[in-house]
Structures are given as C-alpha cells and as structure tokens.
N, C-alpha and C positions, 0 to 999 in steps of 0.2 A: 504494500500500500504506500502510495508516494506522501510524504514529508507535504503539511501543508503550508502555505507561506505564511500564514495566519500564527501557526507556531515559531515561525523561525523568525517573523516578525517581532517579536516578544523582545522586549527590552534586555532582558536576564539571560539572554539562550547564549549571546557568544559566551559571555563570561563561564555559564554554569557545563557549554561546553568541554570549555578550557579546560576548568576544574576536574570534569572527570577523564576527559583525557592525561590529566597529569596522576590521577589516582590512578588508572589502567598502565600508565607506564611504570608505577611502582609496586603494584602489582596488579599482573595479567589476569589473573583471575575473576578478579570482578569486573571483567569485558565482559562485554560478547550476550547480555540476555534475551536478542533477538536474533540468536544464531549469526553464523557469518562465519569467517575465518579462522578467527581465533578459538581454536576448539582445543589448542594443549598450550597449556603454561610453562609447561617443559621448557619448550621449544624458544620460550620469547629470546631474544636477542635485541638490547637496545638501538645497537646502530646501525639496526634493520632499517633502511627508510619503507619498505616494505610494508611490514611488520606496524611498524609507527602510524603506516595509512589507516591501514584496519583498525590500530585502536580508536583513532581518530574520528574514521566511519563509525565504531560500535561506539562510541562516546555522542556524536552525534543523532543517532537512532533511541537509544536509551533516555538523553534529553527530552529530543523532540517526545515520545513517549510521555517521559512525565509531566510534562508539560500541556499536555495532551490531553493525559487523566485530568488533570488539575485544572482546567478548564471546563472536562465534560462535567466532574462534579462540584462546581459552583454553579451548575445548573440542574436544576430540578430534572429528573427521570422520569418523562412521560412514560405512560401503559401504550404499545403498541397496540391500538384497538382496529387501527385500517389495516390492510393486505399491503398497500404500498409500506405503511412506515414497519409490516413485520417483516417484508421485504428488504428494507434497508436495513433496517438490525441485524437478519439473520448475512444478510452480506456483509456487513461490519465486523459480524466474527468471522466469518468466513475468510477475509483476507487477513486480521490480525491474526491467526491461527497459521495460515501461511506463514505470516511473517513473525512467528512467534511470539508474539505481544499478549501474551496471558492475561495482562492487568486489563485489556479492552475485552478479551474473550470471555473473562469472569462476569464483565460489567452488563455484557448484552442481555444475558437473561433475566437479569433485572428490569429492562425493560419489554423484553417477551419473554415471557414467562413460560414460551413451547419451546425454547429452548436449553433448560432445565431438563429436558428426555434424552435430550441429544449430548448436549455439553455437561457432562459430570463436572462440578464445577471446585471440587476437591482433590481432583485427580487429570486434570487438561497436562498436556503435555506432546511434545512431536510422535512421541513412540504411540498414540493411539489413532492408529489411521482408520480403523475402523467409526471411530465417529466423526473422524471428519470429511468421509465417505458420505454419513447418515448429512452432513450438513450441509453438502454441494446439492445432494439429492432433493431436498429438502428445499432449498435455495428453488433449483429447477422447477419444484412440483409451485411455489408458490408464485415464483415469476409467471409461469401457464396461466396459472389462477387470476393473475392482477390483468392479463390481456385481455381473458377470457371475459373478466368483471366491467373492463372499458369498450370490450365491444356492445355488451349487452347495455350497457348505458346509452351507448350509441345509435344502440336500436329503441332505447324507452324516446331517445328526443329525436326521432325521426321527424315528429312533425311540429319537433317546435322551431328547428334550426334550418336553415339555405341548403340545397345541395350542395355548395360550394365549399362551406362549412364541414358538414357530412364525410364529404368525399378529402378534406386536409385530414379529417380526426383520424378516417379508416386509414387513410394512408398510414398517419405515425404511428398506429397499431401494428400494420403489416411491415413498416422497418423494424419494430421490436419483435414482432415475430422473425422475421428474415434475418435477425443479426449475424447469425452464423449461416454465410451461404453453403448451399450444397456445394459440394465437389465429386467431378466426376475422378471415377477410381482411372488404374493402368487397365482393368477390362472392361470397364464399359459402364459398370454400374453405377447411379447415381446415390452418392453419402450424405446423410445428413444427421447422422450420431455422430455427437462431437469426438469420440473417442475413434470413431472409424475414419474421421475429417481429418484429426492429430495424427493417426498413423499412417496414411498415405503421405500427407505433406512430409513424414520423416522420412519417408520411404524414396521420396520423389527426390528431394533435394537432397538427403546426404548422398546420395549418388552423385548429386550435380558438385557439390562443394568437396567429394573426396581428394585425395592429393592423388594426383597422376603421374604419371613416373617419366622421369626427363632424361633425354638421349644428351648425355653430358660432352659426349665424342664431338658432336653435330656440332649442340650448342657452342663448344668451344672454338669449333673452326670457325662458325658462323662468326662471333665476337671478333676473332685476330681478323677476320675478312672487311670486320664493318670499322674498328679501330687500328688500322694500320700502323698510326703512326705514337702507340700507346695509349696507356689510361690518360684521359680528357687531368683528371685532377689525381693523378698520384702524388703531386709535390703540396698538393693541400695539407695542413694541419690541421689537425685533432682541433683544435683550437678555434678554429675557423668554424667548426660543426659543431661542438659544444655547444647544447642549449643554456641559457641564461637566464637569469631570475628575474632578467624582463619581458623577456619572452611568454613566460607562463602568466607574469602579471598580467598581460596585454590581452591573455588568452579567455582571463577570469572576467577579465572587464568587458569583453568583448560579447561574454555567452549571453546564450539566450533564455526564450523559457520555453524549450521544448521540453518534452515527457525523459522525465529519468527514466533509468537503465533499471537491473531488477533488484538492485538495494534500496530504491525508492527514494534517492537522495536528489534535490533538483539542484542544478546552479545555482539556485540563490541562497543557498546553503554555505556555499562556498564564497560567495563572496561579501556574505556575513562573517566570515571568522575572520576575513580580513590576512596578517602577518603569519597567522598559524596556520593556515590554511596555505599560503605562498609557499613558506618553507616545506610545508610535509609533501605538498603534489610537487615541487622543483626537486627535494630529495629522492623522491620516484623515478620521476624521470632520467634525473642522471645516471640513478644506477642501474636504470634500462638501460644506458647504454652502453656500460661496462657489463653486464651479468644477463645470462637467460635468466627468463621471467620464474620458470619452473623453480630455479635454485632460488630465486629470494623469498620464494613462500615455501620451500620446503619445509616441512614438519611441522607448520600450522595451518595450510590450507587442508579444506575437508577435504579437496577431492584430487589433490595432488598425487597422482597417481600415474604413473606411465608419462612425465610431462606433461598432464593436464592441469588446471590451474583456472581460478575463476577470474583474476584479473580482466581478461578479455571474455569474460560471460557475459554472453546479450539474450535483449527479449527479439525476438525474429517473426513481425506480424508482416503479413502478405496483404498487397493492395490489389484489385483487380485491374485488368490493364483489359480487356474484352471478354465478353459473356460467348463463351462455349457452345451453349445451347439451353434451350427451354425445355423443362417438362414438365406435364401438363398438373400435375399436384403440386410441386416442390418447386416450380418454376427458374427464372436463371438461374443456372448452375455453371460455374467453371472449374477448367480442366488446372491442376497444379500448377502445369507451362504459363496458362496464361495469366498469373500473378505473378506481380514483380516484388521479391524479398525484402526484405529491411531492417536490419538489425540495428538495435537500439541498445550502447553497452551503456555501463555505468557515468556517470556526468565526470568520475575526476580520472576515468582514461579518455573520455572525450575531451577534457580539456589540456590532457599532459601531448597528445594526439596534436591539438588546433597548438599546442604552443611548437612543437617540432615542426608543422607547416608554417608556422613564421618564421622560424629560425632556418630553416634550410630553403623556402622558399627563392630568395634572389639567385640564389645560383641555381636552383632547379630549372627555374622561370627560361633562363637563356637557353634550356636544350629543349624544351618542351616545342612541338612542331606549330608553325603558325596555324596550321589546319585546324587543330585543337582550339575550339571558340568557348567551352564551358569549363565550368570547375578553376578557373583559373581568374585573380584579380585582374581588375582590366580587360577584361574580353566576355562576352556577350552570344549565349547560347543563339538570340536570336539574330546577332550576325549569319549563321547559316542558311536561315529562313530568307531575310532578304536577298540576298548574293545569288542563292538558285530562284528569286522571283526577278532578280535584275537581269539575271542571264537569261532565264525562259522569257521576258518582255522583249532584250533585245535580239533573240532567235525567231521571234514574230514578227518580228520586223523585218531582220535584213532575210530569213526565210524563211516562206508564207507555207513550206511543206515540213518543216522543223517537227522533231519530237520530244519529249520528254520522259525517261525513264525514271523510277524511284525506287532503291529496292530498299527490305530493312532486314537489319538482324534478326536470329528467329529470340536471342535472349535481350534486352535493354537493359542489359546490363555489364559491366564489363569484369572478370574474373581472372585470377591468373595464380597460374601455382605456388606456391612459397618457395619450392624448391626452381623450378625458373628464375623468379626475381633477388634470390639469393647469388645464385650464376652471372645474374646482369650486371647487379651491381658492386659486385667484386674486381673484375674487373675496367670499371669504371675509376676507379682508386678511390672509390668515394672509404672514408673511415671506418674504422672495427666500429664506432658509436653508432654511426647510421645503419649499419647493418643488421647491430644486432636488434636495434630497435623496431626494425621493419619485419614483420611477418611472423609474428608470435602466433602458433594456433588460435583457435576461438573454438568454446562451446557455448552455444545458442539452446535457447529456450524458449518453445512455443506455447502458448496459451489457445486451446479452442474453447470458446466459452468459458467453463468452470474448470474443463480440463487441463492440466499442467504436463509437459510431457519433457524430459530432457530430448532435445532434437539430437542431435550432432557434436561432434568435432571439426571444427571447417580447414580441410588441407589446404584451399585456396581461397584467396584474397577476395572480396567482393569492393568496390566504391563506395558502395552506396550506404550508408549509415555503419561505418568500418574505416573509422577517422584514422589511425595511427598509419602511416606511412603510403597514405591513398595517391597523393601526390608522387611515390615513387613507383606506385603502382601504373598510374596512368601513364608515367617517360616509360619507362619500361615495355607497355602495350601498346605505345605509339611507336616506340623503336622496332617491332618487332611488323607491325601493318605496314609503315612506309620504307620498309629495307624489302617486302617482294611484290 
C-alpha cells in the first residue's frame, strides 16, 4: 500500500524518521516490522551503504505507519453498515496484510465486525495464508455485491433520470466490472480468472524477457570491425564517470509523482528527508558501481539467492496497445502480445537510475544517432511525425504517382540482453563503474486483481519503466540497427 502524502506531510515525520533510522543502525533488530530486507541481524554490516538503504526504507514505512495509526485513531470508528464502506475496510486489511502492517489489520474489524471470522485478530501474522486467502475471496464476493447493488439502483431510477445519464452510470458499472480484461491464452481460449490471466502473462513474457545466449566469437569481430581504430574512450577516467552528490540531488529535485514501486515509498518521501536521504541513495549508488548488487545485500536480503536480489524488484502492469478480438459474453479480450509491459521498481532505484542518466548523459549524448528523436533531452518524438508528413507532402508534389510505405515493429518496445550490452560496452573503454552499474537482473511482480504472483527474473533489459542504464541500452540498440 503506497505511503500517503498526507503522512509524510506531517511536520514530525522527517525528524521521527531520523530517529528511528539511527535506533535501526544501532541495533538491526528492531527494523524491518513491515517485512522487507532486513530479515537477519546477523548479517548487518554498518558500512553497508546497502544495508543503511533498507534501514532507512524500514525506518520510513514503520513511521509512516505510526503515524498513520495515530491519525486513524483520533478519529472516531464508524460501523461499516454500507457494502461500499465494508468494501473499503475489508481492502484496507487486505493490503496492510500484504504489507505487513498488523497495527491496520487489527484495527479493520473494529470497524467491520465480519471481519473478526476471517482475521483472528490474536494471532495475524504472514505465516497464515490461509486467511488471507479467506480475505481476497471475501474482498471478490463483496466487490460482485457492491456492482450488482448499483446496477439495481440503476434500474429502480430508470424513470426518474435522462438516458444520457442512464447510459454514463451503466457504463462506470461495466468499467468496474471489466477491470481485469480477458486474455486470450497461447490456445485459443479466452481467461478471465484472475489466476489463469496471472499465469499466462508469466508464461508469455518470461519467455520474452529470458537471457538469450550470445555468439561472443561474432560479436567480437563485429566490435574490432565497427571500432577500428580502438575504444572511443579508453583514456577516460574513472573520475570523469563517477556519479556525484549533485547528480543525485538534481535527480530528487527533479522526481515526480508517479506510482511507487512495491515498497510503497513515493518520491516525496524522499525529498522530505532532505540530507539523509542525499547521503544514503549517493552511498548506493557508488557502491553500485564498484560491487554487484547480489554481494551488497548478501545475507540480509530475503530472497538473495542464486544472484537474485530485490533491489531491482518491480511491479510489471500491462497497458493495452489493440483489442485482439471480441467475445460475445466477456467481450474485448487481448492476446498477451498485444500489451505493452511496464515495470515500475522502487522510487530510490529510480532515482539512483535518473541520477546516472545525468551524470553520464553529455558524453553518451554525442554517440547516440541523430535518427534517434525520443528518450533523449533536446529532441522531440514528434520530430518523426512531421519529417515523414514533410516528405510525403513534398512527394505529392514533385510526384503525382508517389507512395508511401509504413511498417512497425511487431514489439514497441525495445529489449536487449544483458549479456550483449555487457560485450558492447566493454569495449567501448567506457569504466568498470558504468559497467557494472548497467544491467543488474530484475524480478518483477504482477498483480491481476487481488492476485499477486512472483513473475520472473528479466535476463534482458527493457526501456520502458527500467531507468538504470536505459540510456546505454538504447546506444547500444542503435549501434547494432545502423551498422546492417
């Protein structure tokens, strides 16, 4: 559940942040009550800058929390007596429970009181999956319920309201029912169980995002073919690509307010702590660029395992890009192809991310191809648009029999192996910091409806909501389209 700003607004928050980030660094233990990283005290290490994130994160989630409580109860606890507000309750615990926040999960069935069946509220905790099963379900049957209750209202004031009127209400009734569109399967069949919708999307896309295996022979002649006359920047210094602590400044000041990643932390979190918040993400960062990511959370990440690591954990919602086909119950339905992916990590690897595309950007900038008109300051996606409409006007002209072809990609989006853009930019002389900071794995996490499903591990790169080293992704994918 995302951090609201109304909390982090709070006069007291940076301070009492502080506070218990400095209690967490002297001892680890009383981190972490909303889950997260920090799961062995063993393991802490102060001059982790790592390490130091995550208390910092569980320091700021715990806050917000209490602060949170402290808030809901200087207000009186209504009786959930409507369907909507048992609706809202029973999803209030629903995602504190997710996110471990016991003190909100206790608090709900105080105000619905059919939650007391469900939530044993002496004994909550992660290890009882079975009732938090009972309260997705739950959740489901009464959302049904709240539709079902506004349609029929909709039918009691048939004749007091416009059609016009009529036909806006049913509509927002059938976006809420429609919220999770169908999808069609790899045989044919059309899904609309959110758990059969979550396991084809896994099915579909870790295939697409697996790491593919790289003919290094090839590659490497290709490089001495295309670099004759050596690496562009092997006399660069370490120095020159070192990020800086105004780099990151520029990075914080600059965010925005889009949707946190799945710690539920926004930007403005972050630029609430102000100096402690500079120092801990520029300590990150640097030591991404001396260390794999896997070794600085060794032995306190949950799921550090095989080189995997949550750092680079995103939520991975899909947008439609074209409706597949109509069927005559379930109506538009599309195929997994025709969604474009979008991963959304946590806000302080998107910002350690946006501050490396400052800092590397001027020299990137000069090899990037002029073809290339987006993603890039100073250039203008819809530069391409006009240029093929000035060209097709002046082919109409000087010939009256002229044509115009268009083709498109079948993905819109652009991907590329980790192990390629590791090849590319080695040879470039670009530094051991830039390298190793570029193309850390990711595991992504999908959400269909109520469903949560770990997706993947992503061997290759995507653009598109996948900030950290996009910019050397994209020289990289232009070097490789304009050299055949």
């Amino acid at each position: 559940m995302p951090i609201q700003d109304g909390v982090i607004k709070r006069e007291d928050w940076p301070y009492r942040v502080s506070q218990r980030f400095a209690e967490i660094i002297r001892d680890p233990g009383v981190g972490g009550s909303r889950g997260g990283m920090i799961q062995n005290s063993a393991a802490y290490n102060g001059n982790n800058p790592m390490y130091r994130l995550e208390s910092l994160k569980s320091a700021i989630r715990d806050v917000s929390d209490e602060i949170a409580n402290e808030i809901r109860h200087a207000k009186p606890v209504d009786s959930a007596t409507e369907i909507d507000d048992q609706l809202g309750w029973t999803m209030r615990c629903l995602r504190a429970w997710e996110q471990c926040n016991w003190g909100t999960v206790r608090r709900c069935p105080m105000a619905y009181g059919h939650l007391t069946q469900i939530v044993k509220v002496g004994a909550v905790g992660a290890h009882h999956a079975g009732s938090l099963a009972k309260l997705r379900d739950h959740a489901l049957e009464l959302a049904r319920n709240s539709t079902l209750h506004e349609l029929r209202r909709i039918q009691d004031d048939d004749d007091i309201e416009d059609t016009h009127t009529q036909a806006n209400r049913r509509q927002r009734v059938m976006v809420r029912l429609r919220k999770l569109k169908p999808l069609q399967s790899s045989d044919g069949r059309i899904l609309s169980d959110q758990h059969a919708i979550a396991d084809e999307l896994k099915r579909y896309w870790s295939d697409i995002f697996m790491e593919r295996p790289c003919d290094h022979g090839r590659l490497q002649a290709w490089v001495a073919e295309e670099l004759p006359d050596g690496a562009p920047w092997a006399s660069a210094s370490n120095l020159d690509w070192e990020l800086t602590c105004d780099a990151v400044r520029r990075a914080v000041k600059k965010s925005s307010k889009s949707a946190p990643g799945p710690d539920g932390i926004p930007y403005s979190a972050w630029r609430r702590l102000g100096q402690l918040g500079l120092d801990t993400l520029f300590g990150v960062a640097r030591a991404i660029g001396h260390t794999e990511i896997g070794e600085l959370t060794q032995g306190f990440d949950a799921i550090n395992t095989n080189g995997g690591h949550t750092f680079n954990l995103g939520n991975m919602i899909f947008l439609p890009k074209k409706i597949t086909g109509n069927d005559p119950l379930l109506g538009d339905y599309y195929a997994p192809s025709d969604l474009r992916p979008l991963m959304i990590v946590n806000t302080d690897n998107r910002l350690i991310a946006n501050a490396m595309r400052i800092q590397w950007e001027p020299a990137l900038d000069t090899w990037i191809s002029d073809a290339q008109q987006g993603f890039l300051p100073g250039r203008s996606m819809a530069s391409n648009i006009i240029e093929v409409e000035a060209a097709a006007q002046r082919l109409a002209v000087e010939r009256p029999r002229a044509g115009i072809l268009l083709l498109d990609f079948k993905a819109a989006f652009p991907s590329i192996a980790h192990g390629y853009l590791h090849e590319v930019l080695s040879p470039l002389g670009l530094p051991q910091c830039v390298r190793t900071s570029v193309g850390n794995p990711s595991m992504t996490i999908i959400r269909a409806g109520l469903v949560l499903v770990v997706l993947f591990t992503m061997g290759s790169a995507s653009v598109q909501g996948y900030g950290r080293g996009a910019q050397s992704v994209l020289y990289c994918s232009l070097w490789l389209l304009t050299s055949y």
